[in-house]
C-alpha positions as CSV (number, residue, x, y, z in Angstrom):
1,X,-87.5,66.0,220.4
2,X,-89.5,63.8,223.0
3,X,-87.1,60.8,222.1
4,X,-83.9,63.2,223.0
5,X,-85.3,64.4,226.2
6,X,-86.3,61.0,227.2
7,X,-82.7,59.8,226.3
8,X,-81.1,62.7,228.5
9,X,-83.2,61.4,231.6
10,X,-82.5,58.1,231.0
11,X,-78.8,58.8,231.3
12,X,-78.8,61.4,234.3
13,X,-81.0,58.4,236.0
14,X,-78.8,55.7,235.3
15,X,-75.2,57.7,235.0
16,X,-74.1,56.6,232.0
17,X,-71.9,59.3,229.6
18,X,-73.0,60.8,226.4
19,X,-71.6,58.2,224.0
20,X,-72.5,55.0,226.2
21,X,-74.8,52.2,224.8
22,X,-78.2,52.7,227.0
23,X,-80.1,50.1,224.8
24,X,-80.4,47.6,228.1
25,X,-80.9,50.6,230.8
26,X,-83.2,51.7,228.3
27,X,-85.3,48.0,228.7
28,X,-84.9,48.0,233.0
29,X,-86.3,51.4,232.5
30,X,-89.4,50.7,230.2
31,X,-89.9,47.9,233.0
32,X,-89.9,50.1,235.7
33,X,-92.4,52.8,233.9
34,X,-94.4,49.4,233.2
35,X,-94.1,48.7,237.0
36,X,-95.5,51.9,238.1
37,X,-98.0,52.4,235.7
38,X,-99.6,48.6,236.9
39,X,-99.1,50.2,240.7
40,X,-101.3,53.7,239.9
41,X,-104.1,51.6,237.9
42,X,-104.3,49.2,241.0
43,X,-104.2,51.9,243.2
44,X,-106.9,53.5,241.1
45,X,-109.2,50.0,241.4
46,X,-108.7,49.6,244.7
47,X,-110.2,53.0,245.3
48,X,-113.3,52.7,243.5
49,X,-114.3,49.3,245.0
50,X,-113.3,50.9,248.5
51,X,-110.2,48.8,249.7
52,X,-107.4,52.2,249.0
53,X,-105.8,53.3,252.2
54,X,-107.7,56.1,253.3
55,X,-105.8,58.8,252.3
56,X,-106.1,57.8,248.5
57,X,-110.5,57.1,249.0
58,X,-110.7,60.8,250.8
59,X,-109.4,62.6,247.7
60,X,-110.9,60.2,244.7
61,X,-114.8,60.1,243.8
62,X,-116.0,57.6,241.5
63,X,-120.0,57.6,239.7
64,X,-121.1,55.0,238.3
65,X,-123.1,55.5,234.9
66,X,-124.2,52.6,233.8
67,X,-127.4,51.3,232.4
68,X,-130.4,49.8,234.1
């Protein structure tokens, strides 16, 4: 079911027809989700140790819970 909806978006996104061969718009894809997935988590870094644009360190807190 997931596969099939993920296959639908892939082909409204890239505007290929029912019955075309996505396996290669279906690897630039999995590079762009790997793209913005490396984008958010540096985001993410770069607002706990302070260096996020300010818009991103006014909505994020971070505790640290470590051991002495």
């Amino acid at each position: 079911q997931l596969q099939l909806i993920q296959n639908t978006a892939a082909r409204a996104v890239t505007a290929q027809y029912k019955h075309d061969h996505m396996q290669d718009d279906l690897r630039k894809l999995n590079c762009i989700k790997k793209r913005i997935v490396f984008k958010l988590k540096l985001l993410a870094h770069k607002s706990v140790i302070g260096m996020a644009p300010d818009y991103l360190r006014e909505i994020s807190s971070y505790s640290h819970h470590g051991h002495s």
